[in-house]
C-alpha positions, 0 to 999 in steps of 0.5 A: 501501518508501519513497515513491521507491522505489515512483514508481521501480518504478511509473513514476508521478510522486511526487506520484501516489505519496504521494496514493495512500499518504495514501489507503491509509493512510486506508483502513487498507489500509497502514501507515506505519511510521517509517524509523529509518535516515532519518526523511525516508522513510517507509516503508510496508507493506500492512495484511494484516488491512485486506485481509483485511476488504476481500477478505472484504466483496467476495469473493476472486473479486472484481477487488478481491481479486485485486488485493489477493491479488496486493499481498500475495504480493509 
C-alpha cells in the first residue's frame, strides 16, 4: 500500500503516516518497494523475517507479536 492509501484506511494524518513508515522501514519491520506505475508513491510492505525476529526475541504471547501476527495475516 501507498502512503495515501494507509492515512485513507487508518484515518491518520499523512504526516503520521510517513513518520511512521520511515520508522518501519529503519526498523527493518517493512520494506519500501518502488511503484513502477508512478514513481511518486512508494509503496510498502511488511518485512515478514523482520517480524519473525521480533515475535521470536519477545515471544508470540507477547502484545507485540499479537500485533505483529495480525499485520502479517492481512
Amino acid at each position: 500500500m501507498c502512503p495515501q492509501d494507509i492515512s485513507e484506511c487508518s484515518s491518520l494524518a499523512p504526516r503520521t503516516v510517513s513518520f511512521a513508515l520511515r520508522r518501519l522501514v529503519k526498523a527493518k519491520l517493512a520494506k519500501k518497494i518502488p511503484n513502477l506505475s508512478d514513481m511518486r508513491r512508494p509503496l510498502y510492505t511488511p518485512n515478514n523475517d523482520g517480524i519473525y525476529e521480533v515475535v521470536q526475541k519477545n515471544g508470540q504471547d507477547s502484545i507485540i507479536g499479537t500485533q505483529l501476527s495480525m499485520i502479517t495475516r492481512r
